[in-house]
C-alpha positions as CSV (number, residue, x, y, z in Angstrom):
1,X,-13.4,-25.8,30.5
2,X,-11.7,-22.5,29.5
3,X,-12.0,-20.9,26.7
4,X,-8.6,-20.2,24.6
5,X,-8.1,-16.0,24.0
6,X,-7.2,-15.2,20.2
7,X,-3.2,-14.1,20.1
8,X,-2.4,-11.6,18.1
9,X,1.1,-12.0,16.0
10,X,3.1,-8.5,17.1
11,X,3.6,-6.4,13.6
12,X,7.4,-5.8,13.0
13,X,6.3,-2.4,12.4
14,X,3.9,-0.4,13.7
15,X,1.4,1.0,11.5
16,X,0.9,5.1,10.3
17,X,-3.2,5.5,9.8
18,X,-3.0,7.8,6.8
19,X,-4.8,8.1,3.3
20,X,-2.0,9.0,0.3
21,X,-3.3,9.2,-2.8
22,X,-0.8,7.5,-5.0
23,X,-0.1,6.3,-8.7
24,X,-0.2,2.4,-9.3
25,X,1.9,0.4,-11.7
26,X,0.9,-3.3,-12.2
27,X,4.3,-4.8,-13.5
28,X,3.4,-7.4,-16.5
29,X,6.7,-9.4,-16.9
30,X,5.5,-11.7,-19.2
31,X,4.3,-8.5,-21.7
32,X,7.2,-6.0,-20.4
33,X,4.7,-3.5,-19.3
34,X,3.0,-2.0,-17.1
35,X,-0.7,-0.1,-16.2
36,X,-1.5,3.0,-14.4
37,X,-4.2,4.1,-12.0
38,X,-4.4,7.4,-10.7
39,X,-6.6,6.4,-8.1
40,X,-5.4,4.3,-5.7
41,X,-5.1,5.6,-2.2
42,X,-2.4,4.1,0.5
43,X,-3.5,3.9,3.8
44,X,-1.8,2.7,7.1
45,X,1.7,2.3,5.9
46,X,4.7,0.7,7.9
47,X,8.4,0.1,7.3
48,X,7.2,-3.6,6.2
49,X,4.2,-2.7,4.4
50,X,0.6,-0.8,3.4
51,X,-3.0,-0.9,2.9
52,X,-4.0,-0.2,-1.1
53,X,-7.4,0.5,-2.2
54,X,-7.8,0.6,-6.4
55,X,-10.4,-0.5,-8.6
56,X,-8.6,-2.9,-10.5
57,X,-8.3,-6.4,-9.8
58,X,-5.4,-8.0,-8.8
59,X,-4.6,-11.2,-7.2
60,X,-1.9,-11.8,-4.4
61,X,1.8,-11.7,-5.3
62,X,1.3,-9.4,-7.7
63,X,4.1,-7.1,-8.6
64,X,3.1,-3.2,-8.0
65,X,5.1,0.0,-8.2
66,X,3.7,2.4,-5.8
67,X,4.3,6.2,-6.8
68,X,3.8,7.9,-3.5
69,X,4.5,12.0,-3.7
70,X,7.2,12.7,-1.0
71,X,8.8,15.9,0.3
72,X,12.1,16.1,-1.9
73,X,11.0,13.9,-5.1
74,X,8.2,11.4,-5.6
75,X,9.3,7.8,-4.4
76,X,8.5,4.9,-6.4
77,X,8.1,1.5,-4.4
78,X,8.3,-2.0,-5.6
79,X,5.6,-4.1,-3.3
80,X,3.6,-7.5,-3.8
81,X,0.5,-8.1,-2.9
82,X,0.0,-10.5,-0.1
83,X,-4.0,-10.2,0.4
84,X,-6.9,-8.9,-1.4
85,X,-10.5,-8.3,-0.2
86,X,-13.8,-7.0,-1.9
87,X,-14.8,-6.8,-4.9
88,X,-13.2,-4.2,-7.4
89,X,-16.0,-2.0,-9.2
90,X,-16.5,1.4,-10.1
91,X,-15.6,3.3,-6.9
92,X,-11.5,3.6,-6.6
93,X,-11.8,2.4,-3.3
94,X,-13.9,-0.9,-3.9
95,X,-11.1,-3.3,-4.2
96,X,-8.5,-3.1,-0.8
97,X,-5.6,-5.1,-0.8
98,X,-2.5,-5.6,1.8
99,X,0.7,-5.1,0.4
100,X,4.4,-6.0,1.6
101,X,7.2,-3.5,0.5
102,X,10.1,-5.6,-1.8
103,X,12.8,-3.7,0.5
104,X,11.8,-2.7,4.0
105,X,10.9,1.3,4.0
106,X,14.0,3.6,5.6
107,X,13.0,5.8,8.4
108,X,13.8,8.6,6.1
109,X,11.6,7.3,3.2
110,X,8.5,6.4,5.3
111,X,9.0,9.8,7.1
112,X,9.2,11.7,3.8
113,X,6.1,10.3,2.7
114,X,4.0,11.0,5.6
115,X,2.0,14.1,5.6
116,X,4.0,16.9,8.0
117,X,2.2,17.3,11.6
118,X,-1.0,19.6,11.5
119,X,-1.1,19.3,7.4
120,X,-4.8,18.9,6.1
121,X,-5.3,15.5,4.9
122,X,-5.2,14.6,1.1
């Protein structure tokens, strides 16, 4: 009997390993507003997509607005959260979650975010 390989589903976008430190808005619709977390860091982004890591807890199809600092303005990205894993505590970086971007990223926006060739990481 043979024993059936694991597929992998191709990415429709390949991922950028980086760590971006970034502001995080959590969009409240049913109280108009929104909360802010200075430390959430962004890690292998796509056109489609990103990792998040925050201490806040926040359950899949959540509404964010990612503030990412970008050469020529900061950018500020609407995303929903698709998957969540850990548990959130004290350390920023406790709670990770996968996020899906509510507009595929331009080339130009993705590339403007990303730190230049050769720049020390954040």
């Amino acid at each position: 009997m043979e024993m059936e390989q694991p597929v992998s589903t191709p990415r429709d976008y390949p991922r950028t390993s980086v760590r971006i430190p970034v502001l995080v808005e959590i969009m409240h619709a049913w109280e108009r507003s929104t909360r802010r977390s200075t430390d959430a860091i962004l890690s292998n982004v796509s056109r489609g997509g990103a990792g998040l890591s925050m201490a806040w807890t926040v359950p899949p199809r959540t509404r964010l607005a990612i503030l990412v600092p970008a050469m020529g303005g900061d950018l500020r990205l609407l995303a929903d959260v698709v998957w969540t894993s850990h548990t959130p505590g004290p350390d920023p970086e406790s709670a990770a979650y996968g996020v899906r971007w509510v507009e595929y990223l331009s080339r130009h926006k993705l590339e403007a975010m990303l730190p230049a060739e050769g720049a020390p990481a954040p």
